[in-house]
Structures are given as C-alpha cells and as structure tokens.
C-alpha positions in Angstrom: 0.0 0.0 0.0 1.2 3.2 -1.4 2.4 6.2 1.4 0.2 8.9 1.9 -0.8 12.1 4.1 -4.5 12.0 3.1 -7.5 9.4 4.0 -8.3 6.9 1.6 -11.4 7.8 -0.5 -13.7 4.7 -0.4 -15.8 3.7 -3.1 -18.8 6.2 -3.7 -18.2 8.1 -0.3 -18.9 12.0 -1.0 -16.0 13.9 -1.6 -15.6 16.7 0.6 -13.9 20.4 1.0 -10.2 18.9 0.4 -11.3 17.0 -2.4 -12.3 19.9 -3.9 -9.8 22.0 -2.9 -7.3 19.3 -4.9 -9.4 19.3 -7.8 -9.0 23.1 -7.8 -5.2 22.2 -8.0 -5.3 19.7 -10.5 -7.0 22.3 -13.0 -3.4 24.1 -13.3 -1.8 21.6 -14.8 -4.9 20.7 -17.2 -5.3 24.4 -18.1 -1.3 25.1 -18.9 -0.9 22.0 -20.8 -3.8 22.9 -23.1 -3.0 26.7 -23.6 0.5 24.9 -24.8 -0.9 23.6 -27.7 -2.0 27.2 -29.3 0.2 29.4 -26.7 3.0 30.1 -29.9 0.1 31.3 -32.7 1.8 34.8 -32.0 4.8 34.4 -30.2 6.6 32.7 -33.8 7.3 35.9 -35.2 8.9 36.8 -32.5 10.7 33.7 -32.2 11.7 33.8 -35.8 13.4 37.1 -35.8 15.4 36.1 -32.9 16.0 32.4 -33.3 16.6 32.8 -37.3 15.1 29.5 -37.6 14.9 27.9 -41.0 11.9 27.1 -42.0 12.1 23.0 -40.9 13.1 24.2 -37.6 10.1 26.5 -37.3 7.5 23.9 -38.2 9.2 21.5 -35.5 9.3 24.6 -32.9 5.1 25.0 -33.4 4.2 20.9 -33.9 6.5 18.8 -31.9 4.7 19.2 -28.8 1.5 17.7 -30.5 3.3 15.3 -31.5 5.0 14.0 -28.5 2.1 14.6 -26.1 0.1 12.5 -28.1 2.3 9.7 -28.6 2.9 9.4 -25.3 -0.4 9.6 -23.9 -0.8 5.5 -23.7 2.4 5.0 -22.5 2.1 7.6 -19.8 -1.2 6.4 -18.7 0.1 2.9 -18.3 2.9 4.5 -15.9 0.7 6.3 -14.3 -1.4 2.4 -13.1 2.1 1.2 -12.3 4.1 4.3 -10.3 1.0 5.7 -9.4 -1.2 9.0 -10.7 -0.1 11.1 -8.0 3.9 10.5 -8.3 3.7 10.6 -12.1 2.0 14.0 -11.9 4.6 15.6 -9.8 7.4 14.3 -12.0 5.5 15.4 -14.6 5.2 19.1 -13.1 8.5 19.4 -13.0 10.1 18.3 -15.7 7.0 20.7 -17.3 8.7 23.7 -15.6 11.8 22.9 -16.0 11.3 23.1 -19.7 9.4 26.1 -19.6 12.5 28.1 -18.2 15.0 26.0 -21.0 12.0 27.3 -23.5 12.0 30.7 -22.2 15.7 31.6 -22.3 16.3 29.6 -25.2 19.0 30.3 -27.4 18.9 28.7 -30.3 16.4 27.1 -32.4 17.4 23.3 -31.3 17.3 24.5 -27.7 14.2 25.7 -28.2 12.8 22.5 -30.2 14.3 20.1 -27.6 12.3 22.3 -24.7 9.2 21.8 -26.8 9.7 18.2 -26.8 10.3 17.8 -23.3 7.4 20.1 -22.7 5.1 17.5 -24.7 6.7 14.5 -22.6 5.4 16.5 -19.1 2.3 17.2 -20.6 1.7 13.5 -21.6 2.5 12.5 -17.7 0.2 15.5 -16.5 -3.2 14.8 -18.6 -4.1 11.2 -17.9 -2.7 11.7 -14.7 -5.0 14.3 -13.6 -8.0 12.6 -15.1 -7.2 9.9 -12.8 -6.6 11.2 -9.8 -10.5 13.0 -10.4 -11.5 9.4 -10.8 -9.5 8.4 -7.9 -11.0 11.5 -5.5 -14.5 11.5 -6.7 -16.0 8.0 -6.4 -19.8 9.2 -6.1 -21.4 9.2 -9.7 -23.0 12.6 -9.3 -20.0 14.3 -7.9 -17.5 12.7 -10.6 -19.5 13.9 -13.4 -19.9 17.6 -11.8 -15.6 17.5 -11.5 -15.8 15.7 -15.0 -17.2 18.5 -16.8 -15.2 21.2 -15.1 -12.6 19.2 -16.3 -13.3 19.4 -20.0 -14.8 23.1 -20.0 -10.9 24.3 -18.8 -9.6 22.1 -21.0 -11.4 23.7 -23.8 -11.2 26.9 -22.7 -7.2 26.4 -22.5 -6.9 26.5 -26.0 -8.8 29.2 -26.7 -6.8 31.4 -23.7 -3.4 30.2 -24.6 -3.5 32.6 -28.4 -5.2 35.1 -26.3 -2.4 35.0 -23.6 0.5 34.8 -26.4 -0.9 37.9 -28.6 -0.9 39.8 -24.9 2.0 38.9 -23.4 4.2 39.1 -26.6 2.8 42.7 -27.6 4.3 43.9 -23.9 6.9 41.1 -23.1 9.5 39.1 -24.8 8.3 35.8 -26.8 10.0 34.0 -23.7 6.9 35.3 -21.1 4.4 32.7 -22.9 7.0 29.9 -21.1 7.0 31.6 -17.7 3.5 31.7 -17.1 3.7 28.4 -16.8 6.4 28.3 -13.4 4.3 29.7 -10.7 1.3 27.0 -11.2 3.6 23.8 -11.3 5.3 25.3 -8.9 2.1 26.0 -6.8 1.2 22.2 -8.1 4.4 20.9 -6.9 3.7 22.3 -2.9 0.6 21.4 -2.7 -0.1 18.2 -4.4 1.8 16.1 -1.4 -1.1 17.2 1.0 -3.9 17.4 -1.1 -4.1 15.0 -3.7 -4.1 11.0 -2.7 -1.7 8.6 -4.2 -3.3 5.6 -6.4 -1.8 3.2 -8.7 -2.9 -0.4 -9.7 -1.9 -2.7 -6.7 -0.7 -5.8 -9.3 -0.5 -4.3 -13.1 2.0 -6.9 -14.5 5.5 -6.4 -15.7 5.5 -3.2 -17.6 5.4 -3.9 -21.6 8.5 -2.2 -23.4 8.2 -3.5 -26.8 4.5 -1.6 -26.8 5.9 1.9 -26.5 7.7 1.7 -29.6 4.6 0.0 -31.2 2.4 2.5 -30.0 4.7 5.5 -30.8 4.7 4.2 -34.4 1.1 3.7 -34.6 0.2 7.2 -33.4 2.7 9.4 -34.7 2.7 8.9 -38.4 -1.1 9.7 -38.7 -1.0 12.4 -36.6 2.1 14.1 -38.7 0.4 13.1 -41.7 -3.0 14.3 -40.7 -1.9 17.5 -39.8 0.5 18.3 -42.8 -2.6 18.2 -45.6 -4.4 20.9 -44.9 -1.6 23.1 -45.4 0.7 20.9 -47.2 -2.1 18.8 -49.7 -2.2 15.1 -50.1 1.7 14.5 -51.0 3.2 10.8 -51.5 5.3 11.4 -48.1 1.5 12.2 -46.2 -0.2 9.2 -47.5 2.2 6.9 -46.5 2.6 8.5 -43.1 -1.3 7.8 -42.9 -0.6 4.3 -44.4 2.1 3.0 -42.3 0.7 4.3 -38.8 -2.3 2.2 -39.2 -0.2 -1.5 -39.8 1.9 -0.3 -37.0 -1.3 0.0 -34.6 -2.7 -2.9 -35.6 0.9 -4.8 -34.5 -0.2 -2.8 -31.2 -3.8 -4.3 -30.7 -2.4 -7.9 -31.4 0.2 -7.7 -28.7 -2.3 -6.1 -26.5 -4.4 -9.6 -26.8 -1.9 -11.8 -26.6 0.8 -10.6 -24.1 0.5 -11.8 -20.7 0.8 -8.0 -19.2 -0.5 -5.5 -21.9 0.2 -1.9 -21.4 -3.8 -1.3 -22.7 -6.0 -4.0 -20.8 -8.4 -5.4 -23.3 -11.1 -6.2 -20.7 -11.3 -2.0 -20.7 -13.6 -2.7 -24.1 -16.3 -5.1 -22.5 -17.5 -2.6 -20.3 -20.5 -1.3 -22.8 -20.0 2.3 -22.4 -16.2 2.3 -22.6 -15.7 1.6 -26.6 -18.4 4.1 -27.8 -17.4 6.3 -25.6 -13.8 6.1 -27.3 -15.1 6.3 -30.8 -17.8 9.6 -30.0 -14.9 11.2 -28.3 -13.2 10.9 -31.8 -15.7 12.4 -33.2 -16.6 15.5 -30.9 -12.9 16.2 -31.3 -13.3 15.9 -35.7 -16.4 18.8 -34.8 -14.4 21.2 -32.7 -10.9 21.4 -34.4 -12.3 21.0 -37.8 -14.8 24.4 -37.4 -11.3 26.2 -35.5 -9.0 25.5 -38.6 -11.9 28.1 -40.4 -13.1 30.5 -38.2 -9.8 31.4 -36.8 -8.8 32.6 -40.2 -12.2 33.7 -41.3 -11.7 36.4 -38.4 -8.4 37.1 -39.6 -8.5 36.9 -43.3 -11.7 36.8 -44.4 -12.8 40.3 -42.2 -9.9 41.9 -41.6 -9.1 41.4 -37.9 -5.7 41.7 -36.1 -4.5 38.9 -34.6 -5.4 40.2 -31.5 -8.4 41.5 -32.3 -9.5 37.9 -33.6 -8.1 36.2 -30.7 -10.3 38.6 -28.3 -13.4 37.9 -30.4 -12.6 34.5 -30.0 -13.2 34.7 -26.5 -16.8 35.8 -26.8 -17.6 32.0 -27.8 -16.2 31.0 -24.4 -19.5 32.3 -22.7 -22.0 30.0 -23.4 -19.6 27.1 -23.4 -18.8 27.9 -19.6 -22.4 27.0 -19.2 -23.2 23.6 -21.6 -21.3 20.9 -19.0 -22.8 22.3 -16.1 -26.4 22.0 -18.2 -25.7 18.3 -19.5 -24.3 17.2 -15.8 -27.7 19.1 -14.4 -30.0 16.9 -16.8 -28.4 13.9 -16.2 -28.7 14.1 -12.8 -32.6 14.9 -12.8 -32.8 11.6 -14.8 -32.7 12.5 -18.4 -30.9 9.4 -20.3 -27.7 10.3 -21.0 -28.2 9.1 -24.5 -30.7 12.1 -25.1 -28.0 14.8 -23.6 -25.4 13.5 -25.7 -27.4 13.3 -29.3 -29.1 16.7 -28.3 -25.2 17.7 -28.1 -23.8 16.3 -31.4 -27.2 17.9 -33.1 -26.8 21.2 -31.5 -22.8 21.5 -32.6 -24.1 20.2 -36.1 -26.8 23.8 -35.7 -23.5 25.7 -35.3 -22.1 23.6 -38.5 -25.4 24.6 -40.0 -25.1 28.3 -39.2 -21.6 29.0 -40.2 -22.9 27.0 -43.7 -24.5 30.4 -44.6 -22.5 33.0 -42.7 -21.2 35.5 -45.3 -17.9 37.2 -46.4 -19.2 40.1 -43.6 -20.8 38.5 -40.6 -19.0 38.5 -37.9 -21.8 37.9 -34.9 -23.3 35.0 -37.0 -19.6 33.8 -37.3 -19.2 33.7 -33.2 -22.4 32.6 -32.7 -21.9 30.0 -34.8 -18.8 29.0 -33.0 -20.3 29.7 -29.7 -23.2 26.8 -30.5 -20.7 24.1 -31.8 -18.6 24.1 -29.2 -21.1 24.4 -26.8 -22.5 21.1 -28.2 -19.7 19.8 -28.5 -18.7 20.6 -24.7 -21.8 18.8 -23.7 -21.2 15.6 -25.3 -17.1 15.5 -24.3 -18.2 16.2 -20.5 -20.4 13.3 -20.7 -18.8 10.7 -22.6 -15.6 10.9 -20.5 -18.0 10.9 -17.3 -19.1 7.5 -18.8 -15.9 6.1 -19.8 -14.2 7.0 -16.7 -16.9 5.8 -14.9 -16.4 2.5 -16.5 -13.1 1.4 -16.1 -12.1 0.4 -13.2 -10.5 2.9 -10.7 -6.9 1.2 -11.0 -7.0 1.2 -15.0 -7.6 5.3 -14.5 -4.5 5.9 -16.1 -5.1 3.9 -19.1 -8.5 4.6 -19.7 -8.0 8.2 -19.8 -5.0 8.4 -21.9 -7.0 6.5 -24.3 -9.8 8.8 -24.3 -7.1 11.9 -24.9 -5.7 10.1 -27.7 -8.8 9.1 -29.3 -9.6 13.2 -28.7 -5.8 13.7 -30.8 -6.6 11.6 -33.8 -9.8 13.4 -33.9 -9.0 16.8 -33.8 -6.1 16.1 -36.6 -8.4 13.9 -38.7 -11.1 16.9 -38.3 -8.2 19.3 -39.6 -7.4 17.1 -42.7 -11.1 16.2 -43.8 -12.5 19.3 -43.2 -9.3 21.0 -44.3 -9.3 19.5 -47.3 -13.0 20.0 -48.9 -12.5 24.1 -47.5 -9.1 23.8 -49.8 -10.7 21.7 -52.8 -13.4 24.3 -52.9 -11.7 27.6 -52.7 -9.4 26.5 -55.5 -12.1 25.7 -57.7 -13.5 29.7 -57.0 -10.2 30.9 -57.6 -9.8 31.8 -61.4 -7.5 30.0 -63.7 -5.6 33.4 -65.1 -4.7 34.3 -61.2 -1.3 34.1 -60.1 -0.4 30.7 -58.8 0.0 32.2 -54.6 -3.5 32.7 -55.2 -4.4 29.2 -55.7 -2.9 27.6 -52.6 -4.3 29.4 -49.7 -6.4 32.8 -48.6 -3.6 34.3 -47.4 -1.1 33.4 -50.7 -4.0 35.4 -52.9 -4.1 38.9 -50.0 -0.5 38.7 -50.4 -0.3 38.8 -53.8 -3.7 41.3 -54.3 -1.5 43.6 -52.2 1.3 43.7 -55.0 -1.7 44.5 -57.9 -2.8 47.6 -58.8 -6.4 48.9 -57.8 -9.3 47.4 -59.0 -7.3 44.6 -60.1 -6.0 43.8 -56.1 -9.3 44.7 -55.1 -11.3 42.1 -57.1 -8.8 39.6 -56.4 -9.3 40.0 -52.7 -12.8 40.3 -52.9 -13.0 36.8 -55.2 -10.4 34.6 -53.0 -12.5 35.8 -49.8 -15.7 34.8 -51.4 -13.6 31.3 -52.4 -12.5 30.3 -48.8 -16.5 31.2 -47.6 -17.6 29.3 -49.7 -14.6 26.6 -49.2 -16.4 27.0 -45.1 -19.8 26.5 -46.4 -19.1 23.2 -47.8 -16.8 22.1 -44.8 -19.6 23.5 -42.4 -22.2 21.1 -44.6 -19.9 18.0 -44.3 -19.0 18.4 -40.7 -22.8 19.1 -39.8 -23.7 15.7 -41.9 -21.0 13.7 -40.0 -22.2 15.3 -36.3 -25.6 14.2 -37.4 -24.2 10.6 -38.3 -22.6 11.1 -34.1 -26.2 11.9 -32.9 -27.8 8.8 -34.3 -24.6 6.6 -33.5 -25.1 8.1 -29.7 -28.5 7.3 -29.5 -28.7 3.7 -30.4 -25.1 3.0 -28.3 -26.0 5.1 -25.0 -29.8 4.6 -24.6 -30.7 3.3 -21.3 -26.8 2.9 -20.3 -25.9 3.9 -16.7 -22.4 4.0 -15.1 -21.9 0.9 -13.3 -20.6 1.2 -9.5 -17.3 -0.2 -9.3 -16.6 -2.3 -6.8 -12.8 -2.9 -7.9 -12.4 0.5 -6.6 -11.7 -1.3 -3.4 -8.9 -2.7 -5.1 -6.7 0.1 -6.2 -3.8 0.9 -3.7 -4.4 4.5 -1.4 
C-alpha cells in the first residue's frame, strides 16, 4: 500500500472540501498543458526574428509538442497504473517547468525544439494523470460527473486562452513570457499536491510492456504528422504513406495487446459497454471542434480583416456559453434524463452551429461567433459526458489507461477533423479561384491577400474580394460536411447510449491508497 498524508477515498463516499480544494489544483496543470498547444500562434514571429530558424526548424518549434504529447499519452497512462497518478504527476510538473525556463531563455532554435519536446513528454505524464486522480478523488457518480465537466470546460477553454495569452504577453513582453506563465502554477502544483491529492496506482499491473511503446509511438505518430501536414501541405506521396504506415503499426499494437501476458492497454477495458463508444464519440466530438477552428480562426483574420489580437479577443466571446453547456448536461443527467438524449441533443446542436456558419457570409462576424459559440457548446456537452461515462467505466486502478485513451482518441480526432475538413474548405476555394490568377493565389487565402496587395487597384481589389468569397464558400461546404457527420454522431449516440448507466465499481476497493 502506497504512502500517503491523506484518508483513503472509499468507493462512492462523497468527496468533501479537500477533495475539492485538490481538484481546484489539478485544474493548473490541465489548463497550462492545453493553452500549450496554441500558446505560440503569436509568439513565432517573434521567435523567428530572434532564433533565425529555418523554415524545418520553425514547423518543429510549433508541432513537436502535439506530436509527443500524443504519442505518449498511452504509454504515460500505463505509468501512471504502475508508479502511481499522483507521483507521475509531480514528475511530470517538474520536468513541465523545467522546460518552460529552457524554453523561455532559449538560445537557439534546437534548444528551443528540444524544450518543446520535453514540454510535450510532461504534458503527456500530466493529462491522464489528472483525469485519474478525479476518478480516484471523486468516487460518487454525481459528484464525478460535476468535476468531469469542469474538467473538460478548462480544457477547452485552454486553447482558446493560450493565443489570447500569447498575442498579450508578446505585444508587452519578450516571446520567452508565454514559457514563464507556466512556473508559478507547477510550482504551486508541486507544494501542494503532497497534501492534497491522494496517491493511487494499480496494486498488481504486471510487468510493464517495453516492446508496446515503440509500437504504440509508431502507430500514433505517423497519422497524426500526416493528418496534420494536408491541410496546409495537400495530399503529397510522403503524407499518404505516413497515414498508411501508422495504421499496420497500430494494428501490431492491438495484437500484442491480446496476446501478451501484461499488456500496457488492458483489453477487458472494451467489454464494459459504455467504454468503446465512448472512445469512438470522443473521436468524433474532437473531428467537430478542431475541424470548425482550422476556419473561423482565419475567417476572423483573413476573411474580415481582424488583427491577430483583435481575432483572438473575439474568439473569447464563444467561451461564454460554453462555460455554461457541461454544467447544463451534468444538471439533466442528474434529474434523470438518459444520457443518451444529452449526448445526441449535443452532437445535433454543434451540427446547428455547423449549420449556421454553412450560410455566414464574407461580412458577418456575430453570426460567425455565434456560430462558433453553438458548436462548441454542443460539442462541450457531449465530451463532459462521454468521458463521465468512460471514466466511470473502467475500473479505478486502470484510470491511467482509460484516460489516456480517451485523450488520444480526442488527438486523432482533432487532426483527422483538420485534414477532412481542411481539405474540402481547400478543394473548394481553389475551384473559385480563377484560372488566369497568379499561382500564390491558388494555394491558400492568405497566398492570394499577399499577392492582391502587389496588384494595382481594382485589379488587387477584385482579387481579394473573389479569394475571400472562395475560402466562404470553401467553409460553407466544410460546415455542410462536418454538420452531416455530427448528425451521423447523434444517431450513433442514441442507439449506443440509450438506457446505459455507469456501473458502480466495486474494484475501486482494489486500487492501492
């Protein structure tokens, strides 16, 4: 039995003040590692014209902590069973700030990529672990799912602060700030999670399985690099066969998980009925919300004209009504609505806000953020409860596993919702862009301002006007495809979920606090 200054949490006892408290803790971590993942959108510059990175060197500084946080995830939540969720979080916090400070006073480019990597490494230990340890402190159904869904509201609304944070603190700062921020919570993390958080780890997980990392690395990381270059990139020989390869390495991965004698991801995880679907509509509310981000982001920008800043602060605006849709799904729930109804009425309400921004114009900003504001709050409501019911399914010492594969599920998502969607906005806004126009014009928005700016009046104007009328429309049809496949999500919730109710876990008892 693991050391530890706190009382053991016993299955379905009410957590109290220092429970919450904890969980209060725990929502640094979550928050910082999120912001990470959009926390450069304006610092790059910056970096660039101090750093002189080549352009190789620039794409690694911006993706490589994507890349290793979510190739890690798995592996990290297997630690986490074995070590235990508490120990690997602390590790995790400060090898996280460490970095930061190697980040912020980075002097060279590699410096700088090897901080990001190690970055992406701590945030891999801090994500599953913190989902975890809320499984671990919150053992009553109604209290878990309150914690669960301010769990995935800050974890939304981390990515949508961390290109607010980076526009202000670059504009006043030195690119270095958007690193520091991070110090004072993992160091506030680091004090405080002795006392307050409990220690829990699977009492007999099995020899830890090596030859699975590599397996798993090589199943994850070639479809997420490959996923994430077409948008921008196109469907190059080099991206297919990233996609291509990934999948044959993943399916080495499942085998050895059913036929090693200790697998770092337990199959028996999958007969719990809520745990597989809740895997797969995770995927799929994570397709929703980064697939409408890659457009309105630079529909703000582009499209009407903002700043950066000025599109990251009108960004915020969406952030309103999402701070309310977990709270509202968690509420019904509770009152005895099936879960199955919350989490279609979800996927069809972020399909509306696919359906709004379908016929939002080259000049309509408000219908854009409302539009936004609707989709993600859908989406929100669906992601609070689908982890609720996954987490609730797995038993308390498999935490660690069963949330990192929930966050990866939400990675391969969010990239394939990027490439899909990506793709159809691109396919579309080439086909509006006319044959006689320079060749800038016809890869992306911003190739064809670039080059209107260089053309003389009425001939710069009307190419602006026509490229921004290309990429609405390129949204439109991206919007109509994302709202059909969210519609697809409602009916697939409502014939998986209906009648399904977390089951209370009496291996809880097992787990060592």
């Amino acid at each position: 039995m693991a050391n530890s200054p706190n009382p053991p949490t016993t299955p379905n006892s009410r957590a109290g003040r220092r429970e919450w408290t904890a969980l209060g803790v725990l929502m640094l971590p979550l928050l910082l590692v999120s912001m990470d993942v959009s926390v450069l959108y304006f610092a790059i510059p910056a970096i660039s014209a101090d750093l002189e990175p080549s352009g190789t060197q620039q794409l690694w500084i911006f993706d490589i902590y994507a890349f290793v946080l979510a190739g890690l995830l798995m592996t990290m939540g297997s630690v986490g069973d074995r070590v235990g969720y508490r120990r690997l979080l602390l590790i995790g916090a400060a090898a996280f700030g460490t970095a930061s400070l190697i980040a912020a006073y980075a002097d060279s480019a590699e410096t700088l990529i090897a901080a990001r990597a190690v970055l992406g490494i701590g945030g891999a230990t801090l994500m599953p672990s913190t989902m975890a340890l809320l499984r671990t402190m919150f053992t009553d159904p109604g209290q878990r799912a309150k914690a669960i869904g301010l769990w995935s509201g800050v974890m939304t609304a981390g990515v949508a602060l961390g290109s607010v944070l980076s526009g202000v603190l670059v504009q006043y700062f030195w690119w270095g700030s958007v690193f520091l921020v991070n110090l004072p919570a993992m160091a506030l993390l680091l004090v405080l999670g002795p006392f307050l958080l409990p220690e829990s780890k699977n009492p007999a997980p099995g020899r830890f399985d090596w030859p699975s990392v590599p397996l798993s690395l090589a199943g994850v990381l070639p479809v997420i690099y490959g996923l994430k270059e077409i948008p921008s990139e196109g469907w190059h020989a080099q991206y297919v066969v990233s996609i291509t390869v990934g999948p044959l390495f993943a399916a080495l991965f499942v085998h050895r998980q059913r036929t090693t004698a200790s697998p770092m991801i337990d199959p028996t995880l999958f007969r719990a009925r809520g745990f597989a679907p809740s895997v797969v509509l995770n995927l799929l509310s994570a397709f929703g919300m980064m697939g409408s981000a890659l457009f309105t982001t630079q529909y703000l920008q582009s499209v009407l004209g903002k700043s950066p800043m000025e599109a990251a602060l009108w960004a915020l605006l969406p952030s309103v009504p999402i701070g309310m849709a977990a709270p509202l799904a968690t509420t019904l729930v509770q009152k005895g609505v099936d879960r199955a109804y919350v989490v279609t009425s979800g996927f069809a309400l972020a399909a509306c806000g696919y359906g709004m921004l379908a016929v939002t114009g080259t000049d309509s900003l408000w219908p854009a953020l409302a539009a936004a504001g609707v989709l993600a709050s859908g989406i929100v409501m669906v992601m609070s409860q689908i982890m609720d019911l996954a987490m609730g399914s797995a038993p308390v010492e498999k935490a660690g596993v069963a949330s990192s594969l929930m966050e990866t599920s939400a990675e391969f998502g969010g990239a394939l919702g990027m490439a899909v969607l990506g793709s159809i906005g691109t396919a579309i806004y080439r086909h509006g862009i006319p044959a006689s126009a320079p060749a800038p014009a016809h890869e992306t928005l911003g190739g064809a301002l670039a080059v209107a700016r260089q053309l003389p009046g009425h001939t710069g104007d009307a190419l602006t006007a026509t490229a921004r009328q290309a990429f609405t429309d390129g949204m439109h049809g991206a919007a109509i495809a994302g709202a059909v496949l969210l519609l697809g999500a409602a009916f697939a919730a409502a014939r998986t979920l209906r009648g399904l109710r977390v089951p209370v876990q009496e291996c809880g008892e097992k787990a060592s606090v």
